[in-house]
N, C-alpha and C positions, 0 to 999 in steps of 0.2 A: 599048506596054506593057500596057494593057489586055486586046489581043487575046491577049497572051501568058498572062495570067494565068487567062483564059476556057479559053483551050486546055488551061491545067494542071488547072484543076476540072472542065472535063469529061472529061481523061481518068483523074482521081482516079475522079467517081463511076460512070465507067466498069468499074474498075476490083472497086471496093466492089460493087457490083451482079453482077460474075460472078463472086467467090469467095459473094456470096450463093447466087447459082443453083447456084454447084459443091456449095456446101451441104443446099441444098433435095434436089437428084438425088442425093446421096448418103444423104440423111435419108430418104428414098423408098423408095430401093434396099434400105434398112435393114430398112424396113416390109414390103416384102414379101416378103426373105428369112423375117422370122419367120412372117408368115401363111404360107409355103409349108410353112414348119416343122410349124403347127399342122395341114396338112392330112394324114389319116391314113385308112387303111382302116377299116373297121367292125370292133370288136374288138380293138382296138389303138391303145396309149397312148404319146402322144410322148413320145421319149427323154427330155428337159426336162423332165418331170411327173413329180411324186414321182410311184408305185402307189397308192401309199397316201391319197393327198390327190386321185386324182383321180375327180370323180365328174361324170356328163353324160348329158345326153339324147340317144339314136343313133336312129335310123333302124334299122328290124328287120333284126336279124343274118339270120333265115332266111327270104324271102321266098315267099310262098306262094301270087302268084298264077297261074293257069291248071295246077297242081301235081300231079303224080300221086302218092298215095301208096296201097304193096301194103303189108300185115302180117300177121302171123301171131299168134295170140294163144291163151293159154292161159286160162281159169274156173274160177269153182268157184263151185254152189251154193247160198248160206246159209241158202234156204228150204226147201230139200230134205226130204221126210219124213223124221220121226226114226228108218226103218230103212234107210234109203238116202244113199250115197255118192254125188253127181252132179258129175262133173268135165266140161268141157267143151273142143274144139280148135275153133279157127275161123280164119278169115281174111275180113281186110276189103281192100276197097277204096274210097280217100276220090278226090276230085276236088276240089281249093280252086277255088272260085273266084272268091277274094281271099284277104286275111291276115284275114277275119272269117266268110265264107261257105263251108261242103262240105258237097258231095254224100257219103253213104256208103249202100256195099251191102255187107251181111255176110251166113258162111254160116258155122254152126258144128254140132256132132255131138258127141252127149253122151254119155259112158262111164257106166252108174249100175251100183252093185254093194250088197250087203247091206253095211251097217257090222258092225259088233261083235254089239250088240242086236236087229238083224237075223238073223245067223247064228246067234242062241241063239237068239231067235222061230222060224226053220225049225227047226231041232234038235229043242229041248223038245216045242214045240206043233203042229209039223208044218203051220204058218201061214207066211204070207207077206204081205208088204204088200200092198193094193190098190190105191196110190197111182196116180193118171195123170203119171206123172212125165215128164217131157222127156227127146225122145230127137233131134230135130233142128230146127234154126231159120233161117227163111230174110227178111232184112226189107231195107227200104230209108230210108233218112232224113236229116235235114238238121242239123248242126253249128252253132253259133256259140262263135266265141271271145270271149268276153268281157273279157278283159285279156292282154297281154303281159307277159311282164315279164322279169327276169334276177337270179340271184343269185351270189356268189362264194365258194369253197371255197379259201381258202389267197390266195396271193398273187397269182397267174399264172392259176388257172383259172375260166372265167366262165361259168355257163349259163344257158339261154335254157327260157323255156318258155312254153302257154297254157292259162289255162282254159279247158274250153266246157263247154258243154251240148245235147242233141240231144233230135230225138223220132224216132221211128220207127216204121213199118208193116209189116206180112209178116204170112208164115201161120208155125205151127208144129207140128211131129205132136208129138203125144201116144201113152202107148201102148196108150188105145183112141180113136185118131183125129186126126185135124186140126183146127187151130182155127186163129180171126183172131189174132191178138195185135199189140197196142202196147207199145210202150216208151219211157221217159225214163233219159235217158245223163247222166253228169254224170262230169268227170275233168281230168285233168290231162298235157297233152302233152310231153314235155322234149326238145329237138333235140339231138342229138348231130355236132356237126357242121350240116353243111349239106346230106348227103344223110340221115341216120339219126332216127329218133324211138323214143323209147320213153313208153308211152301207162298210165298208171294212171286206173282209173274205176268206177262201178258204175253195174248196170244192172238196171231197173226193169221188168219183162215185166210186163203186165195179161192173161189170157186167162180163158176158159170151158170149163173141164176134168169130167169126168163121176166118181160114182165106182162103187162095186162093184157100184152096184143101179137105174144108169141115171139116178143123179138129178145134173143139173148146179150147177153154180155158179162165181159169178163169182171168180178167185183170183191171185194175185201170187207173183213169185218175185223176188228179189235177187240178183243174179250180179256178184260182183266178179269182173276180170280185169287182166292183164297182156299187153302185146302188144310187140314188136318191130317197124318198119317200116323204109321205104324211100321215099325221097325223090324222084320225077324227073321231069322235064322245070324250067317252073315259066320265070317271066320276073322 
């Protein structure tokens, strides 16, 4: 009788013990259906998440190391003498060599024309400016990004952008001659995507220009631009 009743409660808690386990593997199963749930591409919010309520820290949507970037860019001026119009075309070429570090080389060509008050200066006075204005610029220099970051326009759409900051070295003709010039960059990158950028910034030229009577000095120019690139290779 004894043994009999030995055999019932062990195979009671036999029993009780595998609908626990069937539990536990189920309770499991559970869990990791949902973490598979929460795992997501970069850029992209799980079905389950309001839009609206969801906010997180990712990993960079556009990565930028070993990275080639070509663009093309449009200037303009802001320190230009007051008879002269100077626009600028250029293209760069960056090299990341992280998401904080590039190499840049630029090459840009300056269209200047009489403004307004120019063409009445020829006209009236039969003068013309003597300014040593910039007519092409050839430099090379190093970027840092200073922050990442992302903002959103509407529901659905998300962009991604960096500051930085640069300096830079080269020569540049003038138009009686050539000089050293530096520069400091400061701007703002926005990725379009994950091949495309578009790049707002200004930029700081230092050089030693001459004027109508041979006499030199040291002098600055402001050049805000616009630029459009192109994203490729990159790991």
């Amino acid at each position: 009788m004894f043994k009999l009743l030995l055999g019932l409660l062990l195979l009671s808690s036999a029993g009780v013990f595998a609908v626990e386990k069937d539990k536990s593997v189920e309770k499991w199963s559970s869990l990791d259906e949902q973490l598979d749930r929460l795992k997501m591409p970069a850029n992209q919010i799980p079905g389950a998440v309001s839009k609206d309520k969801f906010y997180s820290v990712q990993l960079r949507y556009v990565p930028l190391l070993k990275a080639h970037e070509v663009s093309l860019n449009g200037s303009k001026d802001f320190n230009a003498e007051g008879h002269i119009n100077s626009n600028q075309l250029g293209v760069d070429y960056r090299y990341h060599f992280n998401d904080k570090w590039t190499l840049k080389v630029s090459y840009l060509k300056a269209f200047n024309e009489l403004n307004k008050s120019g063409r009445i200066l020829l006209e009236n006075e039969k003068l013309v400016s003597d300014s040593d204005y910039l007519m092409s610029k050839a430099d090379i220099g190093a970027e840092y990004n200073l922050f990442y970051g992302k903002f959103r326009l509407g529901t659905d759409s998300v962009f991604y952008f960096d500051q930085y900051i640069g300096l830079t070295a080269g020569m540049i003709e003038l138009r009686r001659g050539a000089s050293v010039v530096g520069g400091i960059d400061a701007g703002f990158a926005f990725w379009m995507g994950k091949r495309g950028s578009l790049r707002i910034g200004v930029h700081n030229n230092f050089y030693e220009d001459t004027n109508g009577v041979g006499e030199k000095a040291m002098t600055r120019n402001m050049i805000g631009y616009l630029s459009l690139g192109l994203l490729m290779g990159g790991e």
